[in-house]
C-alpha positions as CSV (number, residue, x, y, z in Angstrom):
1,X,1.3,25.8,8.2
2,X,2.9,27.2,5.4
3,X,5.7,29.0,7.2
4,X,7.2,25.7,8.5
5,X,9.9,24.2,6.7
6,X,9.3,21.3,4.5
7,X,9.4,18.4,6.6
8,X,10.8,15.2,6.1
9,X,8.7,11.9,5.1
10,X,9.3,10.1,9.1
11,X,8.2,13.9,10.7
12,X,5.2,14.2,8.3
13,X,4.0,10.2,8.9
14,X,4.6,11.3,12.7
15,X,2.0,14.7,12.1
16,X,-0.6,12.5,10.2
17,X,-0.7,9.6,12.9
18,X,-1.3,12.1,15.5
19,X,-3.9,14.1,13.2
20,X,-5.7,10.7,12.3
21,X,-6.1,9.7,15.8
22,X,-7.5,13.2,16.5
23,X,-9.7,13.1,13.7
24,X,-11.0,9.2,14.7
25,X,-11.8,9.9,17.5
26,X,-13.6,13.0,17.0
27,X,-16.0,10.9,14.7
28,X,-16.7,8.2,17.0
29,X,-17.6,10.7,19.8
30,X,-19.9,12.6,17.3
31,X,-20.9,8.6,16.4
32,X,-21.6,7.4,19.7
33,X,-22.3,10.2,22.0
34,X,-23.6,13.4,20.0
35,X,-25.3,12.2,16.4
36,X,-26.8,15.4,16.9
37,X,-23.8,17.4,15.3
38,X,-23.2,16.0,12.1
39,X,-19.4,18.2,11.6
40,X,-18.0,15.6,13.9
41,X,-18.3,13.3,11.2
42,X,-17.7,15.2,8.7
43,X,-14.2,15.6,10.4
44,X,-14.0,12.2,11.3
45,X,-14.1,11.3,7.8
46,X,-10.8,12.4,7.2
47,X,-9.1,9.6,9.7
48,X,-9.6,6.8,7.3
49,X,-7.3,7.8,3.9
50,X,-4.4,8.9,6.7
51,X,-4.5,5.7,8.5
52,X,-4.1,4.3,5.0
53,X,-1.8,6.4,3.7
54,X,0.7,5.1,7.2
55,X,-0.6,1.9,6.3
56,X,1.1,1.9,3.0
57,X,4.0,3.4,4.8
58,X,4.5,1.1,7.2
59,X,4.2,-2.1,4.9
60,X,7.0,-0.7,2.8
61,X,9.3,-0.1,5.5
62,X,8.9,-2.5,8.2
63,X,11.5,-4.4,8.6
64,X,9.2,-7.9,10.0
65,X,6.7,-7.5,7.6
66,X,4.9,-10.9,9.6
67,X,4.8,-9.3,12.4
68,X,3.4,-5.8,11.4
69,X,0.7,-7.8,9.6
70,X,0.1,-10.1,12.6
71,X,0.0,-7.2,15.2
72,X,-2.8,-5.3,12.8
73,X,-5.0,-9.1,12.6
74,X,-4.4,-9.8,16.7
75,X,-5.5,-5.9,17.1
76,X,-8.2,-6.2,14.8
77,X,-9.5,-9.4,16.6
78,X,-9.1,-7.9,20.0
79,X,-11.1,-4.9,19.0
80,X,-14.4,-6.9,17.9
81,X,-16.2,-6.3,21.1
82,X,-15.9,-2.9,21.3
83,X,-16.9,-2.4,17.8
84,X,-20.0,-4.1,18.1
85,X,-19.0,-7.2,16.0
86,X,-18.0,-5.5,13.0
87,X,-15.2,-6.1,10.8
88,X,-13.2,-3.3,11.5
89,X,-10.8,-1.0,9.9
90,X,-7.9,-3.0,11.4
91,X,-9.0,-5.5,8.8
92,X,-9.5,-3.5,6.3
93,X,-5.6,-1.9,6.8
94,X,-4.4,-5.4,7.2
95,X,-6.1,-6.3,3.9
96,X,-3.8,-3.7,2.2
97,X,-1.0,-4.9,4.0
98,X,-1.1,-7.9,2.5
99,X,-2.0,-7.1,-1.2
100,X,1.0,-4.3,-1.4
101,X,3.3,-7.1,0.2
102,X,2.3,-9.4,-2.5
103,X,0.1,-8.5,-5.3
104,X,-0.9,-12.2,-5.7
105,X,-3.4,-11.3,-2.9
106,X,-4.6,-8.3,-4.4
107,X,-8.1,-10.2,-6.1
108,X,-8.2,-12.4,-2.8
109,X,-8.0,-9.5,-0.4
110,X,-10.3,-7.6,-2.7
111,X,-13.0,-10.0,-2.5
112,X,-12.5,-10.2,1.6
113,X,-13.0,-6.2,1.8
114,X,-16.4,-6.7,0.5
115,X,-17.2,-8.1,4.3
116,X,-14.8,-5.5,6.4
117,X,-15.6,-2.1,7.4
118,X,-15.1,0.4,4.9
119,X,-15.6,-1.9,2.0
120,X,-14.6,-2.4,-1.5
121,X,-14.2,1.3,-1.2
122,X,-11.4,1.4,1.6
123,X,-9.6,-1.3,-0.3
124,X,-9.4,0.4,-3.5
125,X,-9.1,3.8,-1.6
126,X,-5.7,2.2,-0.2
127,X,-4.2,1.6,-3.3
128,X,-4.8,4.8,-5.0
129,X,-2.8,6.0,-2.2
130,X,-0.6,3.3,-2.2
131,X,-0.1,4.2,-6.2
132,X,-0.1,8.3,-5.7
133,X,2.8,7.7,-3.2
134,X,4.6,5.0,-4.8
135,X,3.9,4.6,-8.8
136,X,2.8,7.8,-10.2
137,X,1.3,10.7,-8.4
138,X,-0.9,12.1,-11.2
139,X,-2.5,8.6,-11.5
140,X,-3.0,8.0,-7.9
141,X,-4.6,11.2,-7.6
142,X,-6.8,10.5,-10.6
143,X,-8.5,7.1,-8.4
144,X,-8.7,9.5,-5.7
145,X,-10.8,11.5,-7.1
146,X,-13.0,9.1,-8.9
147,X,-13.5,6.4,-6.1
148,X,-15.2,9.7,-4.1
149,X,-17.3,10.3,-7.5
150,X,-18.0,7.1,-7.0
151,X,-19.5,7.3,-3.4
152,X,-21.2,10.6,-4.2
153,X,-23.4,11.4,-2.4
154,X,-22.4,10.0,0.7
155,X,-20.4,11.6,3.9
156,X,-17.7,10.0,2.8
157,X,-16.9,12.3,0.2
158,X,-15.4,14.5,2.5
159,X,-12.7,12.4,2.8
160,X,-11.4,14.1,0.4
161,X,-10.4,16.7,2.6
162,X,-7.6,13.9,3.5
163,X,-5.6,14.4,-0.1
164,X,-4.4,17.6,0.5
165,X,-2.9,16.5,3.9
166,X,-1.2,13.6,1.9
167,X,0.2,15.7,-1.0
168,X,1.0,18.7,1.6
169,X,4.9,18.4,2.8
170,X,5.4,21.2,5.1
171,X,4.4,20.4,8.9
172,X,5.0,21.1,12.5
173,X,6.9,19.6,14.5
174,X,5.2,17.2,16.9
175,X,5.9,14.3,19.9
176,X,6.7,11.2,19.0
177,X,4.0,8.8,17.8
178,X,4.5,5.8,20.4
179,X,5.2,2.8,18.5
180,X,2.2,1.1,19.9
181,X,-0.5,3.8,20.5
182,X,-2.2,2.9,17.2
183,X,-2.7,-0.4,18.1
184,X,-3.7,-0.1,21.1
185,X,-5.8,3.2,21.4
186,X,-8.5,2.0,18.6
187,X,-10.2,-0.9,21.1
188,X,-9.1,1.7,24.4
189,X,-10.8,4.9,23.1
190,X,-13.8,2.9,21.7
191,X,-14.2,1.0,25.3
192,X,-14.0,4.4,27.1
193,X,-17.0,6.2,24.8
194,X,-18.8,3.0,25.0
195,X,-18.8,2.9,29.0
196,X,-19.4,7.0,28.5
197,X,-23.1,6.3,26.8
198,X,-24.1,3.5,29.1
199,X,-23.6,6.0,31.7
């Protein structure tokens, strides 16, 4: 991908939306329908960090910061069925939300990622993203690489592989994320491979 011109920030959020869905979805198919080929979640492990990374994105730029949170909580609510009770990551991203908005909540919406999916880990992985692309780079890389020390060793080390997509500024050309796709594909896609293995 080096040939392509750099990019600007609104074309590369649009590549990494489309990548993390890719990338999601790939890991709950190797998940739910073939555990037998453990790349598939090796590659799924790089959805997470990109979904935060727009997460952090998308809480600095919204212009209804209320409702961006409130569409992440009604999402995350809706989704419950489908991921078998859990917590989920919408959750976990609304968590962030609301601690970048106002760092009052930050110990608050700490403590409350202890019971989401993804963890303490997923909180604090937000903010060193949310620091790497907003405070200091060198610093936010630093957490990066410690909270995966940390987690060592885990699958989720390799969502590692995620920080070179987020430091990487040159990338193709793509479609349009649809505004609502995020929101709406995460209970869709998990209903569909759900029905797929009942079948």
């Amino acid at each position: 991908m080096e040939n392509y011109p750099q990019t600007t920030y609104d074309e590369k959020t649009n590549f990494i939306k489309w990548l993390a869905i890719l990338t999601m979805t790939i890991d709950h198919i190797g998940a739910y329908l073939l555990p037998q080929y453990g790349i598939l979640r090796i590659i799924g492990r790089i959805s997470f960090p990109l979904f935060l990374y727009t997460t952090v994105l998308g809480t600095q730029r919204t212009r209804n910061f209320k409702k961006y949170l409130f569409q992440l909580v009604l999402f995350g609510v809706i989704s419950i069925p489908v991921t078998l009770g859990r917590i989920n990551i919408l959750f976990a991203l609304s968590l962030l939300a609301l601690s970048i908005k106002d760092k009052r909540f930050f110990i608050p919406c700490l403590i409350a990622s202890y019971f989401v999916e993804y963890g303490i880990y997923g909180f604090l992985l937000g903010w060193a993203i949310y620091w790497l692309v907003s405070k200091d780079r060198t610093l936010g890389i630093i957490a990066y690489l410690v909270i995966h020390l940390a987690v060592f060793p885990s699958i989720q080390m390799y969502a590692l592989l995620s920080l070179a997509l987020i430091l990487f500024h040159s990338y193709p050309h793509v479609v349009r994320f649809p505004k609502y796709l995020g929101y709406t594909y995460y209970p869709l896609h998990l209903a569909v491979i759900h029905l797929i293995a009942s079948l």
